[in-house]
C-alpha positions in Angstrom: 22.0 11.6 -7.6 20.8 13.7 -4.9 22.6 13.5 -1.6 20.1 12.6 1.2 20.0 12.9 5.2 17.6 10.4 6.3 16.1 9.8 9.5 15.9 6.4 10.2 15.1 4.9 13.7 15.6 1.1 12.8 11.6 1.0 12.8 9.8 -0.6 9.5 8.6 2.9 8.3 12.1 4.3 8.1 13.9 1.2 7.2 11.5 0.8 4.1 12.1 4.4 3.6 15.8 4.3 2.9 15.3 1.2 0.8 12.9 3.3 -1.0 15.5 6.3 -1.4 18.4 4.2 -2.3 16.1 2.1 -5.2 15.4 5.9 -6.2 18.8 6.9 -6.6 19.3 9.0 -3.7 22.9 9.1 -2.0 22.4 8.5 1.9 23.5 9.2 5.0 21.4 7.6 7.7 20.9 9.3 11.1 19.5 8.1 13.9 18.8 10.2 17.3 19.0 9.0 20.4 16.3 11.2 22.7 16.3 9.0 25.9 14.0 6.6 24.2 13.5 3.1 26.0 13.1 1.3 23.0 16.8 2.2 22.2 18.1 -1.2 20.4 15.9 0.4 17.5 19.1 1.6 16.7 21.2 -1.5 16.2 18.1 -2.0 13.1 19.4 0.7 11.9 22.9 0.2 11.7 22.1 -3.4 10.3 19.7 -1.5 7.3 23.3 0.9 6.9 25.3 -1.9 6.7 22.9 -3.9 4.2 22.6 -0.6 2.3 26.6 0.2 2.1 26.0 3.8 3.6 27.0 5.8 6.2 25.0 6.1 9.6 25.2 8.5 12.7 23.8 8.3 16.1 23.4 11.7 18.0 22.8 11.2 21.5 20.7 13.7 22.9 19.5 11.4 25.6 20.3 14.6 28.3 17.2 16.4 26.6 15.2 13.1 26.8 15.5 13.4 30.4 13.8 16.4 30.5 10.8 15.3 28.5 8.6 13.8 31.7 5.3 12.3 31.1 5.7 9.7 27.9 6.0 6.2 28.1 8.7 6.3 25.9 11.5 8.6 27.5 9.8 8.3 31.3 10.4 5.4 33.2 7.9 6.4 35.8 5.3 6.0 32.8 4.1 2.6 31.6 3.6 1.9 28.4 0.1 0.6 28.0 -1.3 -2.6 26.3 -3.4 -1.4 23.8 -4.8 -2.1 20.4 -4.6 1.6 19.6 -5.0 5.0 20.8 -8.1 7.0 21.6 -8.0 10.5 19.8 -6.4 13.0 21.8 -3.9 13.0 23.9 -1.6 9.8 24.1 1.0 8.4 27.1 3.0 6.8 23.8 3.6 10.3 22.1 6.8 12.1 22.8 5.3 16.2 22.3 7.7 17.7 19.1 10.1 14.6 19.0 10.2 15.3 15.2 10.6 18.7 15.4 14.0 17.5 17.3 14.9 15.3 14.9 14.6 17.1 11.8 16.7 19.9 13.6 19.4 17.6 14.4 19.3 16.3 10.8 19.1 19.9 9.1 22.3 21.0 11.3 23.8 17.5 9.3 22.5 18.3 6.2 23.4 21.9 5.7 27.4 20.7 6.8 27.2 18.1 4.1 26.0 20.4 1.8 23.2 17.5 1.2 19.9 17.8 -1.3 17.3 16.3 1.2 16.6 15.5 4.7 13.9 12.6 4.5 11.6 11.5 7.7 9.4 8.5 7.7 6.0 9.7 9.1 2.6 8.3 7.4 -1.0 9.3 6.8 -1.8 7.9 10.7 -5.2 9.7 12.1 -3.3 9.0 16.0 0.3 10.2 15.2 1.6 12.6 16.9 1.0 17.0 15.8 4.7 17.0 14.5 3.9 14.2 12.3 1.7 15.6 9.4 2.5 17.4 6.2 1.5 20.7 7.5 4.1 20.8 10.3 6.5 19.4 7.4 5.7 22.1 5.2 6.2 24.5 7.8 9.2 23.4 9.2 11.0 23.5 5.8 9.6 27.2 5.4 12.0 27.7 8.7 14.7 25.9 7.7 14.9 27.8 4.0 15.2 31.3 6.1 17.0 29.7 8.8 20.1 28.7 6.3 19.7 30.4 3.5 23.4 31.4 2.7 24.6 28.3 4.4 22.6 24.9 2.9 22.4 23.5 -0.7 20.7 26.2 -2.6 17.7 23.2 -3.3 17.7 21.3 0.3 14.4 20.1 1.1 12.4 18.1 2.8 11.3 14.8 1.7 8.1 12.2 3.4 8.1 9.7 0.6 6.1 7.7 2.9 3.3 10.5 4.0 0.7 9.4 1.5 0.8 5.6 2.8 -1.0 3.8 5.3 1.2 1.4 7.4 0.1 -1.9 5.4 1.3 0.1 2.3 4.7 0.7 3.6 4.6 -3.1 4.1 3.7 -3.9 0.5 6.0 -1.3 -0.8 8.9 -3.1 1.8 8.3 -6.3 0.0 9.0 -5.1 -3.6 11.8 -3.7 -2.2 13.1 -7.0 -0.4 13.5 -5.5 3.5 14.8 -8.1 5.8 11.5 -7.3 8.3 13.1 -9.2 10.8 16.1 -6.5 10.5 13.4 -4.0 11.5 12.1 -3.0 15.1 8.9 -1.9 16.0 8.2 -2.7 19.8 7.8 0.5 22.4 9.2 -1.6 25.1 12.2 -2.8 23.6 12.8 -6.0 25.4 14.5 -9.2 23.5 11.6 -9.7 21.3 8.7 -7.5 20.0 5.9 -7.8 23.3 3.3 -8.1 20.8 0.8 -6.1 23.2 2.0 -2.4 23.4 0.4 -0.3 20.5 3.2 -0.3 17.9 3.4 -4.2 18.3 -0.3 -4.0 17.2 0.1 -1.8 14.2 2.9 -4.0 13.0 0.6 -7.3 12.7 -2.4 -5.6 11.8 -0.3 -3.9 8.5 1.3 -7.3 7.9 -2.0 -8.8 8.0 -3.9 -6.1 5.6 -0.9 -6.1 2.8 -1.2 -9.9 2.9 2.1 -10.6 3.9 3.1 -13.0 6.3 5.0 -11.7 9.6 7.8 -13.5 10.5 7.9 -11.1 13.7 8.8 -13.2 16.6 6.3 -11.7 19.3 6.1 -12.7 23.3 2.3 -12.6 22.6 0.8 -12.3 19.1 -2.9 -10.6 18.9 -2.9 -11.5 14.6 -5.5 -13.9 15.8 -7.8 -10.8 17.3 -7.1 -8.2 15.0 -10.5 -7.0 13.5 
């Protein structure tokens, strides 16, 4: 079975990812990051999908770095985040500029000391996500990693999106033959006591819940399923 880092926020994407990877026979080692991200009780979804799971999980606090990364709603408390169906193209106050190119650094340096098979990261086909979150930037940051080891990692490490080809309603179907606990998932930007329903995230969530035909048993401080087009 191969031996698997996996990058897994507490979010619905990554938390049906590492269902996904354990139902495929992968060995796992969940690690979370924490950047200086508001939303940081994302993290105790994480540790409850470990638990559920029977593997081991990390959190790496780089929260100093996150500091240092002004201007995004989600690590800059001087910036909102917005209420918002979703994102205009271009640039976005919700994206944190190379947060996955952190990430799968942080999980590399893990992987190569475990001697592991995989580092897996949850990203899907999404027109607004961020740069770092498309399979070119995947395939190129493996191309790095393979010289930047070589000698050092698991002669086969690689890099592994199992999610890449879905759409977020898809991840939601796929979570349900899988039996996630969705309410053992967190989604919300603002990370309050509940999910606000209103910042973009909180949107994507209903509307994916709502297009798989599932019903969300999200509780929300304000639910848009309703308006959703």
């Amino acid at each position: 079975m191969p031996k698997t880092v996996a990058i897994v926020s507490g979010g619905l994407d990554s938390v049906t990812m590492a269902y996904h990877l354990q139902a495929q026979g992968h060995t796992l080692r969940l690690l979370s990051v924490n950047y200086g991200q508001r939303h940081l009780i994302e993290h105790e979804f994480a540790e409850k999908a470990a638990r559920t799971l029977g593997v081991p999980h990390d959190v790496v606090d780089l929260s100093p770095v996150g500091k240092l990364m002004h201007g995004s709603s989600l690590t800059d408390p001087d910036v909102d985040v917005p209420d918002q169906k979703r994102e205009s193209p271009g640039e976005s106050p919700n994206v944190v500029p190379n947060r996955n190119a952190l990430l799968l650094s942080v999980a590399f340096a893990v992987a190569v000391a475990e001697k592991a098979e995989a580092v897996a990261i949850g990203v899907i086909d999404d027109a607004q996500a961020a740069p770092d979150a498309n399979t070119a930037f995947l395939d190129s940051f493996l191309a790095m990693e393979k010289i930047a080891t070589r000698g050092y990692a698991h002669p086969e490490l690689t890099l592994s999106a199992p999610l890449a080809e879905l759409r977020k309603s898809g991840v939601v179907s796929l979570g349900e033959e899988l039996g996630v606990p969705w309410t053992e998932t967190w989604t919300c930007m603002r990370g309050g006591a509940l999910h606000c329903g209103r910042c973009a995230s909180c949107w994507d969530r209903q509307e994916a819940f709502r297009d798989a035909g599932v019903t969300d048993p999200t509780a929300y401080q304000t639910s848009h399923a309703k308006e959703l087009p």
